[in-house]
C-alpha positions as CSV (number, residue, x, y, z in Angstrom):
1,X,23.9,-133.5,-28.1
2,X,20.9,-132.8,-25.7
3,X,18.5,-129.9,-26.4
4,X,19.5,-128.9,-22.5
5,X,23.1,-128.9,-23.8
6,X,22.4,-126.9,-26.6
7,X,20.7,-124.4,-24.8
8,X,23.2,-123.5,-22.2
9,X,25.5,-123.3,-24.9
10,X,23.8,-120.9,-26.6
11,X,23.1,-118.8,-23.2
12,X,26.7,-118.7,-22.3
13,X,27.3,-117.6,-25.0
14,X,24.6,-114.7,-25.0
15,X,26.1,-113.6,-21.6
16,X,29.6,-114.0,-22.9
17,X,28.6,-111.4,-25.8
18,X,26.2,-109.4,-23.5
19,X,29.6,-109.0,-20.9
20,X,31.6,-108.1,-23.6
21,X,29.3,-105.4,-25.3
22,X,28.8,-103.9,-21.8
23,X,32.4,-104.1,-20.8
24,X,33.2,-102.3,-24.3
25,X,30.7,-99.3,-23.6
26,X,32.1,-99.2,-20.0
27,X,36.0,-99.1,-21.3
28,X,35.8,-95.4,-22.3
29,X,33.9,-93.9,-19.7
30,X,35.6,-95.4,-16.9
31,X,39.0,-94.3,-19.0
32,X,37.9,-90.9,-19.4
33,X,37.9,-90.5,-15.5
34,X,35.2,-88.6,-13.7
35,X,33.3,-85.7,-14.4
36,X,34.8,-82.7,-13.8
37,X,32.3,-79.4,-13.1
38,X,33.6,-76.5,-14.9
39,X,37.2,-74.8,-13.8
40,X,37.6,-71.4,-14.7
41,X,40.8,-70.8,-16.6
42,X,42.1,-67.7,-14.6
43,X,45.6,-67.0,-14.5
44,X,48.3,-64.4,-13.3
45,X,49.8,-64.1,-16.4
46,X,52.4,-60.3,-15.9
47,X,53.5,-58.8,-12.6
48,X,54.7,-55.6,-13.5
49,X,56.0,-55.0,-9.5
50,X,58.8,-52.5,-10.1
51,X,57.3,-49.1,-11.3
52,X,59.5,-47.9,-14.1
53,X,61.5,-44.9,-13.1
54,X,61.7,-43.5,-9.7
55,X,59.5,-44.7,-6.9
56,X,57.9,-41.3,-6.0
57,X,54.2,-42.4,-5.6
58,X,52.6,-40.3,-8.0
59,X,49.6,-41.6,-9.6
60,X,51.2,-42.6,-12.5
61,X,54.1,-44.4,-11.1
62,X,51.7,-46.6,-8.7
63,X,49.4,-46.9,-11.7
64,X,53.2,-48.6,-13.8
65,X,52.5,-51.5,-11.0
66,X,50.2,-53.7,-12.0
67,X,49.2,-57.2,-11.9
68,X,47.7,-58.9,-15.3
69,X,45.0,-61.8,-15.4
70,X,44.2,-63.4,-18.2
71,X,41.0,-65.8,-19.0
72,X,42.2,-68.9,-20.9
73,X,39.1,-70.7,-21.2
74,X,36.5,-70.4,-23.3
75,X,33.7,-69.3,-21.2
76,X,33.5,-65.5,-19.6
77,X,34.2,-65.8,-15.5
78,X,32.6,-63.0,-13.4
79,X,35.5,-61.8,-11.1
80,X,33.0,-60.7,-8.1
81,X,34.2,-61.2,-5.0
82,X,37.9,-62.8,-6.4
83,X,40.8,-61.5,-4.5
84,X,44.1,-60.4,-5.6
85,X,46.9,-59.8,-3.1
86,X,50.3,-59.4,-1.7
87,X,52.4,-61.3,1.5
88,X,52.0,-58.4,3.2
89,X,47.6,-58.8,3.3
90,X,47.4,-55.7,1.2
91,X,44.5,-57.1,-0.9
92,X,41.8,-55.6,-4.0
93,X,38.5,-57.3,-4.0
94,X,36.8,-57.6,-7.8
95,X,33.5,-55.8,-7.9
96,X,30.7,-56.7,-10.8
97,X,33.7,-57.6,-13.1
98,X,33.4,-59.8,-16.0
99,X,36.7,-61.2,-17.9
100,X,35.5,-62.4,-21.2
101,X,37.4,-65.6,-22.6
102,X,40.6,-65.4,-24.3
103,X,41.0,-61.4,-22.5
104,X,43.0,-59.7,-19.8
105,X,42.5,-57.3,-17.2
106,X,45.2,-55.3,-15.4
107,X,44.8,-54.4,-12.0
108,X,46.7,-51.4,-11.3
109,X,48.0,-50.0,-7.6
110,X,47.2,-46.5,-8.0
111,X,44.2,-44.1,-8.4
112,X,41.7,-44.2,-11.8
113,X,38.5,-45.5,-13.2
114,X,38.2,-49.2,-13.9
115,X,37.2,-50.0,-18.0
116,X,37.4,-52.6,-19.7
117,X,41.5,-53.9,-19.6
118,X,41.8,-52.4,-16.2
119,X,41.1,-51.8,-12.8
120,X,42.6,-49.4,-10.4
121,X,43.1,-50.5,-6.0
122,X,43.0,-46.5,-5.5
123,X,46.0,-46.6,-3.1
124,X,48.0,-44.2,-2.6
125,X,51.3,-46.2,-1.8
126,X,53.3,-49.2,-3.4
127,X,51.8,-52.8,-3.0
128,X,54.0,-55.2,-4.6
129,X,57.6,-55.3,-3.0
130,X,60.4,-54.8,-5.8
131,X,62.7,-57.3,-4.3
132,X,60.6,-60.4,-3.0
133,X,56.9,-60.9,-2.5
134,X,54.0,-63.1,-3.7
135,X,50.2,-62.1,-6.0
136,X,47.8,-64.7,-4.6
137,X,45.0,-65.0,-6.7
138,X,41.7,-66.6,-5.0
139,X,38.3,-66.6,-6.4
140,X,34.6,-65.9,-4.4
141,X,35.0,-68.9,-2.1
142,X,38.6,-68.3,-1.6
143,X,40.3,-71.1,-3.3
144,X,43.5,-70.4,-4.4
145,X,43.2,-69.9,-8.3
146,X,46.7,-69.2,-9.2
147,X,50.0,-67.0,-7.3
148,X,52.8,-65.6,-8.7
149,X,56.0,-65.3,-6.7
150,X,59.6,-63.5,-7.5
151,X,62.8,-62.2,-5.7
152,X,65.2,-64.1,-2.9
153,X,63.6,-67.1,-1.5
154,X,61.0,-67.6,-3.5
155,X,62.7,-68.7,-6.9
156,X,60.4,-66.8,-8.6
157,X,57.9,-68.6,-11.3
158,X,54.2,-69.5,-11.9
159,X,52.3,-71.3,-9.1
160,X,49.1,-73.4,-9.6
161,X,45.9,-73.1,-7.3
């Protein structure tokens, strides 16, 4: 064998072993997909829409409709500026609220003062239709995070942003 043989040998076989090295490092990154920026984990998780009792709009029945979100990743989200609301456009805007991970907050129709666990749209009537309606969750650049619908037409269950 010539010394010319010899060495393109041994190169192809250097770039065979270089290609397969590269290919191997490339094989789990290309597998894992791309980079994702961090999602928030915010989710309707209770609709409480039919005040126990009577519907006579006291305080205390509007403040037995409520909404629950609940954080499920691991990292706090600030709510500022997320929207919840109903079909009808009736809708409570989060101000300086921050849901700590694994936590939930309850926004609640009626009159009170918002603490940790709960937040109060101040209204003085119902929001959330007892028979059929839809909680649309969206956060500060209003993408839909998560909705909630129940009642005729709707099938009721838990809807993805």
């Amino acid at each position: 064998m010539s010394s010319s043989t010899v060495s393109v040998r041994r190169l192809s076989a250097a770039a065979l072993a270089a290609a397969a090295v590269v290919g191997a490092v490339a094989l789990p990154a290309s597998a894992a997909g791309p980079a994702r920026p961090h999602q928030p984990k915010v989710e309707i998780s209770a609709v409480q829409y039919d005040s126990p009792g009577r519907d006579d709009r006291s305080n205390r029945s509007l403040n037995n409709e409520w909404v629950e979100l609940t954080n499920n990743g691991r990292r706090a989200v600030n709510l500022d500026g997320w929207t919840l609301s109903d079909e009808d456009g009736h809708t409570y805007t989060f101000n300086h609220y921050r849901l700590r991970s694994h936590e939930s907050v309850r926004v609640h129709t009626g009159q009170g003062r918002d603490r940790d666990g709960h937040v109060f749209q101040d209204r003085r009537t119902y929001v959330w239709d007892n028979r059929s309606d839809t909680a649309t969750l969206r956060n500060d650049h209003d993408r839909r995070i998560d909705r909630e619908s129940w009642g005729r037409g709707h099938g009721g269950g838990h809807h993805r942003g």
